[in-house]
Structures are given as C-alpha cells and as structure tokens.
N, C-alpha and C positions, 0 to 999 in steps of 0.2 A: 209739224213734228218736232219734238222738244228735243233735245240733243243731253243723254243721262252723262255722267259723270261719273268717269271711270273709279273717283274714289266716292263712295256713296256712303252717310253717317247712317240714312235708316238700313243699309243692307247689313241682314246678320253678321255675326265671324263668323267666319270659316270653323271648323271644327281642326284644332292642331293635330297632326300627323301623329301617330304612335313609331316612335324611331324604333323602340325595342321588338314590335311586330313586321317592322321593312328589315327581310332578308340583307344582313350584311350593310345594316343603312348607319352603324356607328362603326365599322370597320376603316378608321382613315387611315389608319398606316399599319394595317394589317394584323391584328392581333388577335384575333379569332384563326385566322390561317394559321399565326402560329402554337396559337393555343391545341388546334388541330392538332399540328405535326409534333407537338415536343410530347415527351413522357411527362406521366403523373409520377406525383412523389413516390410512390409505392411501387414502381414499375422503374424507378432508379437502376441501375447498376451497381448493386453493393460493392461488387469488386470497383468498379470505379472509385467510387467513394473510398473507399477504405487506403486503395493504393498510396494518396498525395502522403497522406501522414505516418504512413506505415514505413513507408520509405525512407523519409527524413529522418523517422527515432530510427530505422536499423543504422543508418550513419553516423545517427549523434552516438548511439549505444557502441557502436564497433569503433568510435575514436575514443571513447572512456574506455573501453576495453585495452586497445592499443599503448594508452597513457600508463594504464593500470600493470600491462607487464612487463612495459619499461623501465616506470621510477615507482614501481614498487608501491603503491598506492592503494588503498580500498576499491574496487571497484565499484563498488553500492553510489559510495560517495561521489565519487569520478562522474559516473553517471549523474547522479543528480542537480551538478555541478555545471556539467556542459548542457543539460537540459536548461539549466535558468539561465546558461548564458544564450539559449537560443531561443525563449522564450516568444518574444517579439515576434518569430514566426506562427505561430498560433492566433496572431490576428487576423490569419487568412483563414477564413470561413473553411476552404477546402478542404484543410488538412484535421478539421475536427473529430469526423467518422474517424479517420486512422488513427489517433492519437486516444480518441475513447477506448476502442476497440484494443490496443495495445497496453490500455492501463486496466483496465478491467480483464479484458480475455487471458491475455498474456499472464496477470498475477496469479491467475484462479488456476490456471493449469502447471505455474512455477510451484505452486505451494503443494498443488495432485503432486508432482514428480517429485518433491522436496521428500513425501512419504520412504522412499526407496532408499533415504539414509538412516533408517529408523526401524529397531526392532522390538517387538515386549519382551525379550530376553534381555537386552542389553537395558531396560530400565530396569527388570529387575535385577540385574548384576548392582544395580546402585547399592541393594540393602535398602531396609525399612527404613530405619533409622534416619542415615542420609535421607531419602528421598522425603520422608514426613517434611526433614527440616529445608529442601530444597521448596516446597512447596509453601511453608511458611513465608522463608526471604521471598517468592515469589508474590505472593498476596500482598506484604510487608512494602515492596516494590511498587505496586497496583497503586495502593490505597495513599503511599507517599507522592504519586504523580497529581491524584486527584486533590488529594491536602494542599499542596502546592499550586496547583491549578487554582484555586480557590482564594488561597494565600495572599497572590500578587493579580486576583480580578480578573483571572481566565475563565474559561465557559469550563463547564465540570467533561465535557466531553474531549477537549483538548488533552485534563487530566486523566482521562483513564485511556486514550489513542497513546499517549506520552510514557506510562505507567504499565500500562498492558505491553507497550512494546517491548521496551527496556524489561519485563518481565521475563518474555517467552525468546522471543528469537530478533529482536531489532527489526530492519526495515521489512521484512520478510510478515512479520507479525503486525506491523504498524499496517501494511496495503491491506490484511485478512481485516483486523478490527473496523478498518473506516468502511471498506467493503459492508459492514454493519451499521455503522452511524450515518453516514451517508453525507452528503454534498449539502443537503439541509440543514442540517442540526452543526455542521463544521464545514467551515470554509475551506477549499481547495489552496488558500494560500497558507493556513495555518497548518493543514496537514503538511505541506512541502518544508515548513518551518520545522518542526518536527522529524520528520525526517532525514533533514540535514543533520540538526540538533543530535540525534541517533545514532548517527553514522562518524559524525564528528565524535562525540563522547566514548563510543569505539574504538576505533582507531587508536584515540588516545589511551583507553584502556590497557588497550592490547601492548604497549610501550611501558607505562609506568607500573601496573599491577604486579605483571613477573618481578621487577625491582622491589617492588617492595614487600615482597611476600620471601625474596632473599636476603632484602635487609631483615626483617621481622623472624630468620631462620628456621621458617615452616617446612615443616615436612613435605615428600613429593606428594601425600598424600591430602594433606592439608593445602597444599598450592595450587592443586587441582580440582580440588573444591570451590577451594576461594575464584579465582578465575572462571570455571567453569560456569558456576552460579552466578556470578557478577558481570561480565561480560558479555554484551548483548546479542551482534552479529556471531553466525556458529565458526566460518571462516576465524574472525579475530578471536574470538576464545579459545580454537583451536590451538591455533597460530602463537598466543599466549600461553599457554599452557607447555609446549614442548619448547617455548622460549625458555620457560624454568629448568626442567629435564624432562626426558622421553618418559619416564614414571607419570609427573605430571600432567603430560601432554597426554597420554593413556584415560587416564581419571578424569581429566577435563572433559575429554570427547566424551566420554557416560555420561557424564553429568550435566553437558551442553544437550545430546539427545535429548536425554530425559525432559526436559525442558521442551525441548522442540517437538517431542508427544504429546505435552500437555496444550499445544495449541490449539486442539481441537474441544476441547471440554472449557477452557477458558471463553473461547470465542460465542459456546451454547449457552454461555453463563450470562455474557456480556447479553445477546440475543434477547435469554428469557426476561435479564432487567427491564432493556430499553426499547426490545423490541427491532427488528432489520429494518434498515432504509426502505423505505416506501412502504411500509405495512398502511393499512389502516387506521386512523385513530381510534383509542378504546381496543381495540382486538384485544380479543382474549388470553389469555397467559397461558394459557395451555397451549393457544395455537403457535407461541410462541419456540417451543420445544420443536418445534423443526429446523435442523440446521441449511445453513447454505450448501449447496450442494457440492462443492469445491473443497469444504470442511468435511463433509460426511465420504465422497473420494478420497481423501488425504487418510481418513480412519480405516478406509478400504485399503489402500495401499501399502499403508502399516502392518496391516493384517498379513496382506499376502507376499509383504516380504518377511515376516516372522514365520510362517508356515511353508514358503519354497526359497529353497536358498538360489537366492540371484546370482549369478555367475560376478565375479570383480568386473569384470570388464562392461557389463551392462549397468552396473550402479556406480561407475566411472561416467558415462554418459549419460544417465538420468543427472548424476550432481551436477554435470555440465549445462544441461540443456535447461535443470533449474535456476540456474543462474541467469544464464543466458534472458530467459523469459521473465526473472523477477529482473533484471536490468533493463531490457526492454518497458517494464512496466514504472518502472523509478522512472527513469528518462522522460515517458511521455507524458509522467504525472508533474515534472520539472516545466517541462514544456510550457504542459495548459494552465502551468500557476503563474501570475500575476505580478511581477518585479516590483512595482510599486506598493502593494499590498504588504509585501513583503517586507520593505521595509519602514513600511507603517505602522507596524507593529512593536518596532521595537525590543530590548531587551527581554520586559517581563511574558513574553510569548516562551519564551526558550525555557524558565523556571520549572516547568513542569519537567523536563527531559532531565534537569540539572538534578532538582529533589528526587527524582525517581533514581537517578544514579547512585546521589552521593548515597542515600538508604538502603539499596541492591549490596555495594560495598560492606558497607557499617554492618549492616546483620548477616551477611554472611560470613566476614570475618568474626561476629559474636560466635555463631555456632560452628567454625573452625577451631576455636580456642576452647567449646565447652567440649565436642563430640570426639575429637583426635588428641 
C-alpha cells in the first residue's frame, strides 16, 4: 500500500471560499455590527447638527453686539470682523450644518422682517421727481461696481454683488444678491471681501459725508438726499443724515427707504439676467421671473405694513430682531470664509466696492445741485 502525499500536484484546487457569502466572514473588528447600530445620513439629527455651529455664531454675534454698544461701532462690521477672527473654527466639520443654516436661514428671514420698516406711502412721500432721479444714481451705482470689476480683472459678478450692494441697502442687500449668484459663479472668500469692503466704506460714509455736505452749504433738504442716496447701510445713513440736522435726518430716512423698497425688483432683475444659484443650465427666461421666496415675503410684508398700521412698539422689535438675524448671518458667513483666501486676493478685489461708492456720491451730489 503506497503512502499518498499529503501535498498532492495532480489533486485539483480547492474551489476559494466566497468571504462575501460567509455570514459575518469579513467582520474583523466589527463593522457591519456598527454599521447595524449607527443612523443613516438621513435619519441624522438635524437638531444635532445644527446646534455646534449655531451656537458658536450666537457668541461670536452677541460679542460684536456687545463691542458695538460700547465703543460705538457699526455692528454689520463688528460682526464680520470677529467672524474672520474666528474663522479657523470652521475647520471643524461639526459646526458646518449650523453655520450654513445661520447664513442662509437667518438672512432670508432678516430681510422678511427688514419689510416692517417700509411703507409705499413713505416712497411715495419722496415725489416723482426725486425718486426717478434716486433710481438713476442707483443704476449709475450698479453699473459703476461692474465697470470696475472688469477694470482691475474682477469676475463681472463680484461687480454687480459690489454695485448692487452699495446700490440698495449695503450688507443686508449684498447676502439677498449672492443668495442669487451663488457659491458657484463667486467664491465665498470674495463675497466676505465685499462685505467688509461695504461695511467699511459705510461707516466711513456716515463720518465724512454730513461734513461735507456742510462745508458745500447744502440745504437740509439737499443733505438728505445726498446722504440718503449715497450711503449704503440704512443704520449709517440714518445716523448721517440727523448728524447734519433733524430736517435732514427726516429726508434721509425717505430716501434711504425708498431704496430699501427697491430691493425686491432689483434682486428679480438680477434673477431674470443670470438666472438663481442652482438653476439649470439653459432654463428658460421666463422661468426665470420667479423670485426667491424671502424676496417675494419681504414684497408681502411691505404690503401689509402699508395697509395695517403696525403698532411702534412691534416695528421696534421687528428692526431688532432684523438686525439681529442679518448679524447672525454676517458672522457665520465670516466664519465659513477662508483667511488665507482672503488675503490672496489683494487690493484690486476691493475696486469694485470703491468704484461703486466713489460714483453713488458723484451722481448724486450731480442731481442735488440740478433738482434743489
């Protein structure tokens, strides 16, 4: 009897095992058990999510707040300011949901409640006349951000987010437009550039303009134009305008409104050019003509404070709480922009906010000097 050999070259192979059909047979350190036990992405916890970063901007926003009515400061600004100094937190994956969710949610509902300062009596109190020529400097505005844009090698979108801002209402108007251009077509660093840029040019506004609308011996009526119309933030042109006299400061507020009406027809303009963030390529132009829905609220809101008159004390607390929400929405949009990006960019990023100012000014002290 021959004695076979336990390693044998004529015996066939074996047929290899199928691991993926043996129950549990690639399970080495448990990952189907926890695949088991953990939630699907969709079965998340929104509230979870949302809390890390929601959290953080109500901090960052309530110390800009705090800064803001101590040493007298813009608050738009403030916020945007301690946002990019805290920027660096946003590399934490966690705090993403909250920090989207407060730059978007938050803006769309600050600009709804921003409606409650706004009447179609009080633009018509402007007169024809004015408001035609408020509507000129404001195009005049527009078109000088995008000229500028172009100028010094900016993307034409930077020029009219920069142009449109400085047009209607500063940063308030800058979150509605990009809300429209989208994260695509403009980088998140160049919007925060912007913004700053905005807020800065502001500020400053609001300091030299009354001065020189006193050296140049303008009427309160003519001061109030000028500022009103020039003047980006509603706060700082406010706030400039009664820097001149109470007259001024009166006329300014119309004429700041009025402006701050027109940002629902601007924003449908903008829409029907370029089309909303995430549209379709090609869509149709007509399907275009639908506003965002935050715009077409804000047109609601308008409405129904011109036709029920809102108690003071409630459109005290809607100005509040739009602040509040459009500071919250600065801040987190501070945040999730990029520090290094930021100053990759350089001077000629800012041109567009500069050109759109210095022109806001120039033509509407032209039609101060022709109309008054």
């Amino acid at each position: 009897m021959t004695e076979t050999s336990s390693f044998d070259l004529n015996r066939p192979p074996r047929p290899r095992p199928d691991w993926d059909a043996i129950p549990y047979g690639g399970d080495l350190f448990g990952e189907i058990h926890l695949a088991e036990h953990s939630k699907p992405a969709d079965q998340i916890d929104t509230k979870e999510n949302l809390l890390p970063g929601l959290v953080i901007c109500g901090v960052a926003s309530a110390a800009a707040a705090w800064l803001s009515e101590h040493y007298h400061f813009p608050i738009i600004l403030l916020g945007l300011l301690v946002g990019l100094s805290l920027s660096f937190i946003a590399r934490d994956a966690r705090t993403h949901s909250g920090l989207d969710f407060a730059s978007r949610t938050c803006l769309r509902w600050g600009i709804v409640v921003l409606g409650f300062q706004v009447t179609f009596m009080q633009i018509g109190a402007l007169g024809v006349v004015p408001f035609l020529a408020l509507v000129v400097v404001m195009v005049l505005t527009l078109l000088a951000g995008i000229a500028s844009a172009r100028l010094f090698g900016q993307s034409s979108y930077a020029g009219l987010l920069a142009g449109g801002a400085t047009a209607i209402c500063g940063a308030s108007a800058a979150l509605a437009l990009y809300g429209v251009i989208g994260r695509d077509r403009l980088s998140q660093a160049q919007f925060a550039l912007t913004l700053v840029g905005i807020s800065l040019a502001s500020a400053l506004a609001m300091s030299v303009y009354p001065i020189i609308a006193s050296y140049l011996d303008l009427s309160d009526q003519q001061a109030g134009f000028l500022i009103g119309a020039s003047i980006h933030d509603v706060a700082q042109a406010i706030g400039g305008g009664y820097a001149f006299s109470d007259a001024a400061g009166s006329y300014a507020t119309i004429v700041k409104l009025a402006r701050v009406a027109l940002l629902a027809p601007i924003v449908a303009l903008v829409t029907l050019a370029i089309g909303s963030a995430g549209a379709p390529a090609g869509q149709a132009r007509w399907r275009r003509l639908a506003l965002p829905w935050f715009i077409t609220a804000f047109l609601a809101t308008v409405a129904l404070n011109s036709l029920v008159e809102i108690p003071a004390m409630v459109a005290d607390y809607a100005l509040s709480a739009s602040k509040g929400l459009l500071l919250l929405a600065v801040t987190a949009t501070a945040m999730r922009s990029r520090m290094d990006l930021l100053l990759e960019m350089g001077w000629p990023a800012i041109m567009p906010v500069l050109g759109a100012t210095l022109l806001s000014f120039l033509s509407a002290l032209a039609f101060v000097t022709i109309l008054f």
